[in-house]
C-alpha positions as CSV (number, residue, x, y, z in Angstrom):
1,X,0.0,0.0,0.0
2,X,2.6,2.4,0.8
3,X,3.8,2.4,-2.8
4,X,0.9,2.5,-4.2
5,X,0.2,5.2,-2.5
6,X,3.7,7.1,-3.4
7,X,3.1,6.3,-7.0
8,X,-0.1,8.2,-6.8
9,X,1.3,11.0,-4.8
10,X,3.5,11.3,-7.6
11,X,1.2,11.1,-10.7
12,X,-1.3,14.2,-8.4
13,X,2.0,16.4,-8.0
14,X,3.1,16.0,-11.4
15,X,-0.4,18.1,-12.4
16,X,0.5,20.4,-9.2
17,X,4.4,21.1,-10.0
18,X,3.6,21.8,-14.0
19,X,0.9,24.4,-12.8
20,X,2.8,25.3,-9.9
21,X,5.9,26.5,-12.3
22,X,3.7,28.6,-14.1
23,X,1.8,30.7,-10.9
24,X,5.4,30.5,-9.4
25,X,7.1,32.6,-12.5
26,X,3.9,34.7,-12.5
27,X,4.1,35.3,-8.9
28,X,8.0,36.4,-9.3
29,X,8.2,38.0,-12.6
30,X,4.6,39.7,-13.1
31,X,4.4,40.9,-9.0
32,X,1.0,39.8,-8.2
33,X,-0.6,36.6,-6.9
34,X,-2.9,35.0,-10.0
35,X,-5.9,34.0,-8.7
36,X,-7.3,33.1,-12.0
37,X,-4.2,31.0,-12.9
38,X,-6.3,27.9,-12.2
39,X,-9.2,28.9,-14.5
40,X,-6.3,28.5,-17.4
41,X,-5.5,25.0,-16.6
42,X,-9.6,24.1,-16.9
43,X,-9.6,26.4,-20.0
44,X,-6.8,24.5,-21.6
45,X,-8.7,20.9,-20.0
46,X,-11.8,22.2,-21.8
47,X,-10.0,23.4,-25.3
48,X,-8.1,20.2,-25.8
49,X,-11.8,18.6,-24.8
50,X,-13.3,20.5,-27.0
51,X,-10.9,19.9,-30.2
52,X,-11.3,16.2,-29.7
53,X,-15.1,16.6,-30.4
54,X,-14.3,18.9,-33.7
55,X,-11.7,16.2,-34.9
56,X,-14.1,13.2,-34.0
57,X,-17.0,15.2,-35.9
58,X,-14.9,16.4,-38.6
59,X,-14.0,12.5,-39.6
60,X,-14.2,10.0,-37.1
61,X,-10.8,10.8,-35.9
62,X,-9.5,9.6,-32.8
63,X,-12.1,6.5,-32.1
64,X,-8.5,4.2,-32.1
65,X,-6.3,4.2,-29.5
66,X,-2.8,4.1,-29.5
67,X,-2.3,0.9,-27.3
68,X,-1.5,0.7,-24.2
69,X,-2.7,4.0,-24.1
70,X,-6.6,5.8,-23.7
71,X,-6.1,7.9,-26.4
72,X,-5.2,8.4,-29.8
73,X,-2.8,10.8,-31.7
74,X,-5.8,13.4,-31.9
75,X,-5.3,14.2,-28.3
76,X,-1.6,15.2,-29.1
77,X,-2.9,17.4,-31.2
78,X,-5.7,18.9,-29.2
79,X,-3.0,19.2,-25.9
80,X,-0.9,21.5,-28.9
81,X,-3.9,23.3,-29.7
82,X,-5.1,23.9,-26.2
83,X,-2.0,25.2,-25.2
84,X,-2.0,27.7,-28.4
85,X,-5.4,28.9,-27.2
86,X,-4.9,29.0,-23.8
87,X,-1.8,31.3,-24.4
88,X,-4.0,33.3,-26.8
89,X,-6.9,33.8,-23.8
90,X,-3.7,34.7,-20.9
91,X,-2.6,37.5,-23.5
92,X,-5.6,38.8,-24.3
93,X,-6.9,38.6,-20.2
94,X,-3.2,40.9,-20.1
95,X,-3.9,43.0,-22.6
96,X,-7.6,43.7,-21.7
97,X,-7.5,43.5,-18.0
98,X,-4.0,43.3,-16.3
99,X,-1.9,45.5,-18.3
100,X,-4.4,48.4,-17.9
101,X,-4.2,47.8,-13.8
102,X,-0.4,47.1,-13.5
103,X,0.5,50.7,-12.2
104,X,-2.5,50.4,-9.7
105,X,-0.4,48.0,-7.5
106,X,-0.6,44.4,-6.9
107,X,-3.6,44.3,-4.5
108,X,-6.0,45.9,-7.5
109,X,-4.4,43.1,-9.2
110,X,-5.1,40.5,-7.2
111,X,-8.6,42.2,-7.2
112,X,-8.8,42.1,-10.7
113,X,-7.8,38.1,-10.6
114,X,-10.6,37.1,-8.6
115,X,-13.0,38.4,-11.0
116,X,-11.0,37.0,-13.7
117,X,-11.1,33.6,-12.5
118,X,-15.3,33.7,-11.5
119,X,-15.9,34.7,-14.5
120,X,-13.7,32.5,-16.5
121,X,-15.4,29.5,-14.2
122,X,-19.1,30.4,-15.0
123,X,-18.5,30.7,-18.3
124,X,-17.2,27.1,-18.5
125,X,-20.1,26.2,-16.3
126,X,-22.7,27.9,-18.4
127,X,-21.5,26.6,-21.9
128,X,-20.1,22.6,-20.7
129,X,-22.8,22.2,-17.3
130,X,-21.7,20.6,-14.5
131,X,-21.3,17.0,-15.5
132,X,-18.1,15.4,-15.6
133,X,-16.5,14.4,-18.9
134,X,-13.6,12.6,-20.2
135,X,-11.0,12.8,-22.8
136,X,-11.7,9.2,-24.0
137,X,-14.4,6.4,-22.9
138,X,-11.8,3.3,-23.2
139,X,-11.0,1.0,-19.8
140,X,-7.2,0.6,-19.0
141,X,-5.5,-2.0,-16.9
142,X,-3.5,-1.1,-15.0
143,X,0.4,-2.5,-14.8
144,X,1.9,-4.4,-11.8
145,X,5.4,-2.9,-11.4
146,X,5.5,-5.1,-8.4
147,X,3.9,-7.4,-6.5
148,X,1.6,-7.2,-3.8
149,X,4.3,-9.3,-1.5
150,X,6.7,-5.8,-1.5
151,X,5.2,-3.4,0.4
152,X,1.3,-4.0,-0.7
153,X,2.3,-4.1,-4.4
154,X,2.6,-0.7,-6.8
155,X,-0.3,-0.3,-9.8
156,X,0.3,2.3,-12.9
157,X,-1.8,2.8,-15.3
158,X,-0.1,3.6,-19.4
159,X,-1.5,6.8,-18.7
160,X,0.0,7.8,-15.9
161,X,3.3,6.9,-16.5
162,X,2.8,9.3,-19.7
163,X,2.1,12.0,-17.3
164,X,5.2,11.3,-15.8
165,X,7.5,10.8,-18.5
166,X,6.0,14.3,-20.2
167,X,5.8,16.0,-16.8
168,X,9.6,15.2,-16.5
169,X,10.9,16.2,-20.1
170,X,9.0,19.5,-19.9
171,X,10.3,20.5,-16.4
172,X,14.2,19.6,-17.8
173,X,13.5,21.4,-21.4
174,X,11.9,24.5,-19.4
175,X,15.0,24.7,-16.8
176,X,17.3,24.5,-19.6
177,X,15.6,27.1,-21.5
178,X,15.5,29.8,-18.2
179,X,19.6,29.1,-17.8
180,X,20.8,29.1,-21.0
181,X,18.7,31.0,-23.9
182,X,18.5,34.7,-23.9
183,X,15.2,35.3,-23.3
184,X,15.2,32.9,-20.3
185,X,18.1,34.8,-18.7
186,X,16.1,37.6,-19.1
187,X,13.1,36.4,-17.5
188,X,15.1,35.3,-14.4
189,X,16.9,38.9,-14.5
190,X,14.0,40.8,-14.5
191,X,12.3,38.6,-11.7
192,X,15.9,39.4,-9.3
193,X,16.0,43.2,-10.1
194,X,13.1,44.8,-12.7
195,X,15.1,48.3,-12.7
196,X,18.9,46.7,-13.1
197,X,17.5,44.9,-15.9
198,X,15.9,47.6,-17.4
199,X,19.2,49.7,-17.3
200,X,20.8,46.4,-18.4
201,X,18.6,46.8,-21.7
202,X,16.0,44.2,-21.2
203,X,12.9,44.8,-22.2
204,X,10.5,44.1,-20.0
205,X,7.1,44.2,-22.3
206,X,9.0,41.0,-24.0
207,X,9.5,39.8,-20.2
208,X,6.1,40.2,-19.9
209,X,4.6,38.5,-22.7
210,X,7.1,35.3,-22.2
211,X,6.3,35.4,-18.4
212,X,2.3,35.2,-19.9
213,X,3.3,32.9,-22.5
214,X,5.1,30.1,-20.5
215,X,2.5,30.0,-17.2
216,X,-0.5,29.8,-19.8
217,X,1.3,26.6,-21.9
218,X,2.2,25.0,-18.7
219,X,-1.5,26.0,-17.3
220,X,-3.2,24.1,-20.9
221,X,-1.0,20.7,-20.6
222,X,-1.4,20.5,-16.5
223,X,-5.5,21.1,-17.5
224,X,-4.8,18.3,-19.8
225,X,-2.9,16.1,-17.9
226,X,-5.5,16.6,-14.7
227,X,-8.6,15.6,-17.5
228,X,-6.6,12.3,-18.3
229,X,-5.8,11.0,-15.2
230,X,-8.8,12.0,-13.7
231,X,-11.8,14.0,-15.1
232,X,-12.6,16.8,-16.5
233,X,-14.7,19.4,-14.4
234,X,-16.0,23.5,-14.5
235,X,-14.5,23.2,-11.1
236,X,-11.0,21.8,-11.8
237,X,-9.2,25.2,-11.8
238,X,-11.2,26.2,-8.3
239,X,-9.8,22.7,-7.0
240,X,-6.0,22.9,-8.1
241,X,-6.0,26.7,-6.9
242,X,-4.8,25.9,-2.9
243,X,-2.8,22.9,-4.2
244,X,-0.3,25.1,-6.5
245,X,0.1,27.8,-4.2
246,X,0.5,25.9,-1.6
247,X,3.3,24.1,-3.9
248,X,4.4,27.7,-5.1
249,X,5.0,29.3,-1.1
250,X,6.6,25.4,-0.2
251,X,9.1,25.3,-3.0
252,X,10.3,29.0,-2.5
253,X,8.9,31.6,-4.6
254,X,10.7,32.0,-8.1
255,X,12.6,28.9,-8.5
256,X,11.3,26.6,-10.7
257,X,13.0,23.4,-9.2
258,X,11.3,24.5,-5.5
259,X,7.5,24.5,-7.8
260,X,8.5,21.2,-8.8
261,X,9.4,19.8,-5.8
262,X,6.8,21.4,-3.8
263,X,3.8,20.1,-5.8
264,X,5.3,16.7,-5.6
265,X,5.4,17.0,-1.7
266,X,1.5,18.3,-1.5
267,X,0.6,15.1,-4.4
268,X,2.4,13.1,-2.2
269,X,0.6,14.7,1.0
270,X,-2.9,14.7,-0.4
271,X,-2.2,10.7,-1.9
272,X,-1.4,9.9,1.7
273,X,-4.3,12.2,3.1
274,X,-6.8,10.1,1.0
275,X,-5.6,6.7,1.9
276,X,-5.2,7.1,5.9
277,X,-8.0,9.6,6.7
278,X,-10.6,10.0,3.8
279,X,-10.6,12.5,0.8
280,X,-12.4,15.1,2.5
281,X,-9.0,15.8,4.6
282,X,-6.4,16.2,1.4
283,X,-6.2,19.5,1.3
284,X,-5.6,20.2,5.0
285,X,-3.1,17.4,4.3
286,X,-1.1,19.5,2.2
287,X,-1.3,22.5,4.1
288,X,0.0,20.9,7.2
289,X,2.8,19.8,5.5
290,X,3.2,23.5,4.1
291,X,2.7,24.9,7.7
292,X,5.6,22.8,9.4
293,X,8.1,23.3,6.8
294,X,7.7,27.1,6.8
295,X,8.2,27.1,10.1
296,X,11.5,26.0,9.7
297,X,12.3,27.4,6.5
298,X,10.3,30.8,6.1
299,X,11.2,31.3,2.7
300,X,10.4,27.6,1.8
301,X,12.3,24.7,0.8
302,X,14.4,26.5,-2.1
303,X,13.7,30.0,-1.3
304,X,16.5,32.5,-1.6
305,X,17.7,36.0,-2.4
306,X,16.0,35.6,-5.6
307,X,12.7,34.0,-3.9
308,X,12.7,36.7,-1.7
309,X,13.0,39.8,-3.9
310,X,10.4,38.0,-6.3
């Protein structure tokens, strides 16, 4: 049981750390707390949702599998899609909304997020209602890594251990992008010191745009990757929203790595949560876990200078 349990915890926080990365940068690089960065990652569950239906009424595409998996090439395509639409909605939620406020200070911000995100949420209520859906109707079985003799067995499903293999190439391919391309070192600049890299010749509309860019693609494939494994619900944003901050402030503020980490410890948290005390507790799970460790370390588990100052 106790694997089964980690392997779980590990397949939740691999949804929490990809979103987590995104409100995290936000957080650091754009100044305000995103309220209605949760809405994105239902948006993007919803567009990928919605481009399966177009492809299947288009041509019959995507009724075949692509064994072992639930789901066929199309979804590829629709996870591509959603996270070119999803991108699209953050800009133009900047552009309409945020960009217009930015001088106001970050508590008209955060304001503004709130409203963001309700209406975002009843508009995904009003056009899909509140029944749950999924991305594909097919049964899996799922695969004995070992048997129940070693510690009560550990279970995976094909799915899953897709959501882990893609969960762990993006993370690698996005830290190697924020250490050693231009843009990246500019994003990480500008979240240490906005006016030393403006003087440095940065410019920080680019910043901006990337910083918009990169949470709202991370938002579309952890929507996508929360619809697969689990289901897809109006409400998925509003139930991911404590998680990621809570994986956000655990990590450390502004280091991507700390995101990571920290969603994997409140997956891991809530998996445990579910199996010793009931589902209802999984999020006070989590934010126990977040509680004692900022106890000890204030600015979280990989919080610095640059966490601080973000």
């Amino acid at each position: 049981m106790m694997l089964q349990v980690l392997t779980d915890g590990l397949v939740i926080g691999s949804v929490v750390s990809l979103g987590a990365i995104g409100l995290s940068l936000t957080f650091s690089i754009l100044r305000f707390s995103n309220f209605g960065h949760g809405e994105l990652l239902a948006w993007g569950a919803y567009f990928a949702f919605s481009a399966l239906a177009v492809f299947a009424a288009v041509g019959g595409v995507g009724t075949s599998p692509i064994a072992p998996f639930s789901f066929g090439w199309p979804l590829l395509a629709a996870l591509l899609l959603a996270a070119v639409l999803t991108t699209l909605l953050a800009l133009a939620l900047d552009w309409v909304l945020f960009k217009r406020l930015r001088l106001q200070g970050s508590i008209t911000l955060v304001i503004a997020s709130f409203g963001a995100a309700l209406a975002m949420r009843n508009l995904l209520l009003y056009y899909y209602g509140g029944i749950p859906q999924y991305y594909s109707q097919e049964l899996q079985i799922a695969v004995a890594l070992l048997p129940r003799s070693v510690w009560g067995g550990m279970r995976i499903t094909p799915d899953q251990l897709f959501v882990l293999g893609l969960t762990a190439v993006t993370v690698t391919g996005l830290h190697l992008f924020l250490t050693r391309s231009t843009l990246g070192r500019a994003m990480r600049a500008t979240a240490m010191n906005p006016q030393l890299a403006r003087v440095a010749g940065i410019d920080p509309e680019r910043v901006l745009r990337a910083t918009w860019v990169m949470g709202a693609v991370l938002a579309a494939v952890a929507g996508v990757f929360a619809g697969l494994t689990v289901q897809l619900r109006p409400t998925i944003g509003l139930d991911l929203l404590l998680p990621l901050f809570a994986a956000v402030i655990l990590g450390g503020i502004g280091s991507v790595w700390g995101a990571v980490i920290g969603g994997l410890i409140v997956g891991l948290a809530e998996s445990v949560a579910v199996a010793v005390v009931g589902a209802e507790y999984r999020a006070a799970a989590a934010f126990a876990v977040l509680i004692t460790i900022l106890l000890v370390r204030p600015n979280g588990l990989f919080g610095d200078k640059f966490g601080e100052r973000a």
